[in-house]
C-alpha positions as CSV (number, residue, x, y, z in Angstrom):
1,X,13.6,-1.0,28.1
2,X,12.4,-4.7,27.0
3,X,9.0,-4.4,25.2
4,X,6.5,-7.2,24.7
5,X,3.7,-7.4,22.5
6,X,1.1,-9.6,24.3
7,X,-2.1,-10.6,21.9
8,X,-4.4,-13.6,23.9
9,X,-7.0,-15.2,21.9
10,X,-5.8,-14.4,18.8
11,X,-8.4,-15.6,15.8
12,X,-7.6,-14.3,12.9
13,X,-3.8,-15.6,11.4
14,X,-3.7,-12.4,9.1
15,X,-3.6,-10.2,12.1
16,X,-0.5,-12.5,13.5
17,X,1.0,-11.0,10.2
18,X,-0.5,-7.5,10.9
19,X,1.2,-7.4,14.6
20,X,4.6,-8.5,13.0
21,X,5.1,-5.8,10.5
22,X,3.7,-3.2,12.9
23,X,6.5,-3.9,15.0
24,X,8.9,-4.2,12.7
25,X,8.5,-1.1,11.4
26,X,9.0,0.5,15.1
27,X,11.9,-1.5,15.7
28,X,10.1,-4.0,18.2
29,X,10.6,-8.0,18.0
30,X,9.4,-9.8,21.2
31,X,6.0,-11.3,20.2
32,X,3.6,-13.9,22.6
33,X,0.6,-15.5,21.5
34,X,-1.4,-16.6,24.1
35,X,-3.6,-19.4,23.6
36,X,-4.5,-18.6,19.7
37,X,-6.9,-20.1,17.9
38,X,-4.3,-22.0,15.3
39,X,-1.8,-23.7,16.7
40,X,0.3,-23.1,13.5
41,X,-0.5,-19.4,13.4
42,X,3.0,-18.2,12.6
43,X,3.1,-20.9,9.5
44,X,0.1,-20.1,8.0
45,X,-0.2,-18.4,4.8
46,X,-2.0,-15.4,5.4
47,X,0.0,-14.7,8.4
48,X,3.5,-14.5,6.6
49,X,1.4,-12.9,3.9
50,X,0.4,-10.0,6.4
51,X,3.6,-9.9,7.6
52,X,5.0,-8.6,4.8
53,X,8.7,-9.0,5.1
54,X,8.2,-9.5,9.0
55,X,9.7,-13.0,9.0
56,X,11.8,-12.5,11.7
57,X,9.8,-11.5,14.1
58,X,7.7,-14.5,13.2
59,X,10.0,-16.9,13.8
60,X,11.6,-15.3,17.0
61,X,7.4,-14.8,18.4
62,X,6.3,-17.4,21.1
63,X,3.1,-19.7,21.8
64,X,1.9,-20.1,24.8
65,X,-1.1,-21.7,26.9
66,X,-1.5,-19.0,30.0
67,X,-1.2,-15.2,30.3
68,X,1.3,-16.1,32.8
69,X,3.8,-17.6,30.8
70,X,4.3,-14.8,28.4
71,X,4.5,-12.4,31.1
72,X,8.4,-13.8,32.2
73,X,10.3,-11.2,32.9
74,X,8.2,-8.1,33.0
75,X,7.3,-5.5,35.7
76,X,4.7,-3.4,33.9
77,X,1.4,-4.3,32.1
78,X,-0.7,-2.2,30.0
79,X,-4.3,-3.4,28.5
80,X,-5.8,-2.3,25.6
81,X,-9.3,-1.8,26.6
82,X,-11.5,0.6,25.0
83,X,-15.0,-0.7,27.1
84,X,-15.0,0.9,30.3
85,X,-15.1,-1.5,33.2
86,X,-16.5,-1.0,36.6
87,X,-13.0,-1.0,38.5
88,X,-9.8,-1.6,37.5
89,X,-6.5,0.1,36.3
90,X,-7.0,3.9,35.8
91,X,-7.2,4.6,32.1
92,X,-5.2,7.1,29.7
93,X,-3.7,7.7,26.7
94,X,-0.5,6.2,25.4
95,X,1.6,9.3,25.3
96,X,0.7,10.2,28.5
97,X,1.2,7.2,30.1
98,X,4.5,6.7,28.3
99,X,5.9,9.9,29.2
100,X,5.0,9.0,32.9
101,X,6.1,5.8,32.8
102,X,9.4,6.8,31.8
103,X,10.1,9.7,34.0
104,X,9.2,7.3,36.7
105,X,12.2,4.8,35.4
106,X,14.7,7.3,35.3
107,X,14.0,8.7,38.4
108,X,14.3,4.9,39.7
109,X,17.5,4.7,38.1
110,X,18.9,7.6,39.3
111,X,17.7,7.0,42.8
112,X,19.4,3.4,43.1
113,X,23.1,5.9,41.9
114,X,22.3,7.7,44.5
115,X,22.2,4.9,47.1
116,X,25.1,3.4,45.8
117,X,27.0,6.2,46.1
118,X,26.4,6.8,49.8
119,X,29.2,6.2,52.3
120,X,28.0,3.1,53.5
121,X,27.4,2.0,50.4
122,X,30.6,3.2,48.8
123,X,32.4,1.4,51.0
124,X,31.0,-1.4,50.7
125,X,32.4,-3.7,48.3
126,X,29.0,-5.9,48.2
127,X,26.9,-3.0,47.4
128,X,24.7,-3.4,44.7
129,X,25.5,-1.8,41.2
130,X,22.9,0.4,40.2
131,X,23.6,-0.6,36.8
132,X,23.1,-4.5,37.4
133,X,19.8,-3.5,38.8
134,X,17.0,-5.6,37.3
135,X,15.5,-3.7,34.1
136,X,11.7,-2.8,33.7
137,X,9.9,-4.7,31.1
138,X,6.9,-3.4,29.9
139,X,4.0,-5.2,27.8
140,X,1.2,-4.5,25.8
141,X,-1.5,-7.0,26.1
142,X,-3.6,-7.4,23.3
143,X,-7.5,-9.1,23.2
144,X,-9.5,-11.8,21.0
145,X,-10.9,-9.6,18.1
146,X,-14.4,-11.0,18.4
147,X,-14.3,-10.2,22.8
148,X,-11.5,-8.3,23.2
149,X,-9.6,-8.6,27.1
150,X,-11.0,-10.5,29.5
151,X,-12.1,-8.7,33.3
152,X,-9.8,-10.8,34.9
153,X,-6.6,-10.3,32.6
154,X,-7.7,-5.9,32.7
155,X,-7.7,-6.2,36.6
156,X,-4.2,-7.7,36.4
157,X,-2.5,-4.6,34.4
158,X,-1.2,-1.0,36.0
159,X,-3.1,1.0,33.3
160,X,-5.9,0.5,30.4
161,X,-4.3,2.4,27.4
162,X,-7.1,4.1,25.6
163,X,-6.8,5.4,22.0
164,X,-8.3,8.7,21.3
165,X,-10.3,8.4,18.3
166,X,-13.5,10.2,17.0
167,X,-16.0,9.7,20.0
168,X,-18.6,8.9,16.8
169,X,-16.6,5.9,15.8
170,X,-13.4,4.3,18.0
171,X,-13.6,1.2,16.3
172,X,-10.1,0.1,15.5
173,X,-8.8,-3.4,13.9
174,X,-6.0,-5.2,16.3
175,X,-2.9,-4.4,13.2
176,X,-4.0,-0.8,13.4
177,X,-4.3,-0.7,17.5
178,X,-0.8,-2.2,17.7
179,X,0.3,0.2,14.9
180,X,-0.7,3.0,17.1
181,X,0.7,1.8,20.4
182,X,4.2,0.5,18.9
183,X,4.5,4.3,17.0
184,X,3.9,6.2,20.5
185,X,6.1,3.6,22.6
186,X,8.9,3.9,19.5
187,X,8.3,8.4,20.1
188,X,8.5,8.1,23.6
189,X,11.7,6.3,23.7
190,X,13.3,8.2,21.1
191,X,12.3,7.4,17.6
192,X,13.9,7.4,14.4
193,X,15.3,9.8,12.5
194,X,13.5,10.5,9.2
195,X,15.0,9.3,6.3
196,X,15.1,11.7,3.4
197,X,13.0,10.1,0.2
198,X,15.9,12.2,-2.3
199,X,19.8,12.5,-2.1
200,X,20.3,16.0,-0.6
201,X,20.1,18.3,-3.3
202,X,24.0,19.8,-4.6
203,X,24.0,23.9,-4.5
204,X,25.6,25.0,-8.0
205,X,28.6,27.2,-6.7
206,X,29.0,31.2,-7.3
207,X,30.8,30.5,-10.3
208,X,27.9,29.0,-12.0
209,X,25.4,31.0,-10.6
210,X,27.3,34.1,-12.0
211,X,27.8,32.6,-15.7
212,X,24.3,32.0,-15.9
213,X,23.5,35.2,-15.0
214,X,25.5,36.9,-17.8
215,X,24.0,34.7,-20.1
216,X,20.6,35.7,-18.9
217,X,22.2,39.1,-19.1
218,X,22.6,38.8,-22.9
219,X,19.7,37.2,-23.8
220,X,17.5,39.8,-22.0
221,X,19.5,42.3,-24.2
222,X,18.8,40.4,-27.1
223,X,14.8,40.2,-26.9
224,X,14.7,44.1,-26.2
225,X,13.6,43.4,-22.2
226,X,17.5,45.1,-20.9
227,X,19.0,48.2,-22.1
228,X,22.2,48.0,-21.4
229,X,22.5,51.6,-21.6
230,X,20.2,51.9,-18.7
231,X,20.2,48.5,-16.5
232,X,19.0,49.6,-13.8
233,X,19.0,47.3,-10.7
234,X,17.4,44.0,-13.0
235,X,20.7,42.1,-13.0
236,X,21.2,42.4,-9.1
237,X,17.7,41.4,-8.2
238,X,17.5,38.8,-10.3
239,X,21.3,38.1,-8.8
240,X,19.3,38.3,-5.3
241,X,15.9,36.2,-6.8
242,X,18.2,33.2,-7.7
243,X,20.5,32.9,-5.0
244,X,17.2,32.6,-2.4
245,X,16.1,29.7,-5.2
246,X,19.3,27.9,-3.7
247,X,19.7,26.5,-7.6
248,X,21.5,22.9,-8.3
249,X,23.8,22.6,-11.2
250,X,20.8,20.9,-13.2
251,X,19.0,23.6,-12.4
252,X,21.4,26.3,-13.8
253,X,21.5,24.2,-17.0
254,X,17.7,24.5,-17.4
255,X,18.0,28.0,-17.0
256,X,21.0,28.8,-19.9
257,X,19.3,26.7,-21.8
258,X,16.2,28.9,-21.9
259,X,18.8,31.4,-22.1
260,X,20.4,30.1,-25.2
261,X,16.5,29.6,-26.8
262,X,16.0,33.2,-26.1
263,X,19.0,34.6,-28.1
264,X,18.3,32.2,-30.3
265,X,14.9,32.6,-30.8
266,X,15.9,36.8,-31.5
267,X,18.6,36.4,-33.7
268,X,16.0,34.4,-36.3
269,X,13.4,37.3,-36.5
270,X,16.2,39.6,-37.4
């Protein structure tokens, strides 16, 4: 689904930067400044300073004069207004709306198969593809920091997309906001997998997991904690206790080592 970021009045050149990276990270890259306050706001230092790596979604991000013009090509507008206003779009939270607002487009989807698939339709060489079918664009649209959205641009939207925060204390700068917004847009369509911090750990096989175990075996013996004469049932829980510690090979070296310090360790006092 296309996805525009919308910010009008933009003031501050660092949150140009801010916006980019934010939608970076969620995998977003269509960006419109409307009207902002430096014409060379996607040049400027701080800007590619808050980008941070962002630089292509700099250079691909738009400037334009009207609220029209950056709204070519999309059927959907959502404000970011947290000041209540007398009438207007019906507020909610993103991840409600989203999860709305995307049930509704795949039921349109699936209504237009339907249609095509109907006999007068199917046999129809001119019917429609349902796949051809224009796509839904959606964009967030994104205030001055100093006045935030306009009346006039809030009327204009289908919904005002309302952050909850601590009643005490909603105030939110415009990098966080679209940080927010882009992370429950990127959820509701998907997401990304998480990527593991570490290589998955390697399991040390039964073959070491049993040679370690004899070794432990001896050294026990040696320090006066087994009798061999009279086991008991240490060997197999401690068989049982490492085999739920899933142990890596590294591990298992750790472990004869201390092994090896023990016997060690008993054959000196002797």
């Amino acid at each position: 689904m296309k996805t525009r970021f919308v910010l009008i009045n933009t003031s501050h050149a660092g949150n140009v930067g801010a916006a980019a990276r934010a939608m970076k990270t969620m995998g977003f890259d269509d960006l419109v400044l409307v009207a902002p306050r430096w014409a060379n706001v996607l040049r400027r230092e701080e800007t590619i300073q808050r980008a941070s790596g962002a630089l292509d979604v700099l250079n691909n991000a738009r400037i334009v004069a009207t609220l029209d013009e950056a709204l070519d090509g999309i059927s959907h507008l959502c404000a970011t207004a947290m000041t209540p206003r007398d009438f207007g779009p019906p507020t909610a939270a993103p991840r409600t709306h989203f999860e709305a607002l995307l049930k509704s487009e795949l039921l349109r989807h699936e209504t237009l198969a339907q249609e095509a698939k109907t006999p007068q339709n199917a046999a129809d060489d001119t019917a429609a593809d349902p796949s051809a079918a224009p796509q839904a664009g959606v964009a967030f649209l994104f205030g001055s920091e100093r006045f935030g959205m306009t009346n006039e641009d809030v009327y204009r939207c289908h919904v005002a997309l309302s952050i909850p925060t601590n009643p005490g204390f909603g105030s939110l700068n415009l990098g966080a906001a679209i940080q927010v917004i882009a992370y429950e847009w990127r959820q509701a369509l998907g997401g990304f997998a998480v990527q593991d911090a570490t290589p998955p750990r390697a399991l040390a096989d039964a073959a070491q997991v049993a040679g370690m175990l004899g070794h432990w075996e001896q050294a026990l013996t040696s320090i006066g904690f087994l009798d061999p004469a009279a086991p008991k049932k240490l060997m197999p829980r401690l068989n049982q206790l490492f085999n739920r510690a899933q142990l890596s090979p590294e591990e298992i070296h750790i472990l004869r080592g201390v092994a090896k310090a023990m016997i060690e360790t008993a054959q000196a006092k002797r």
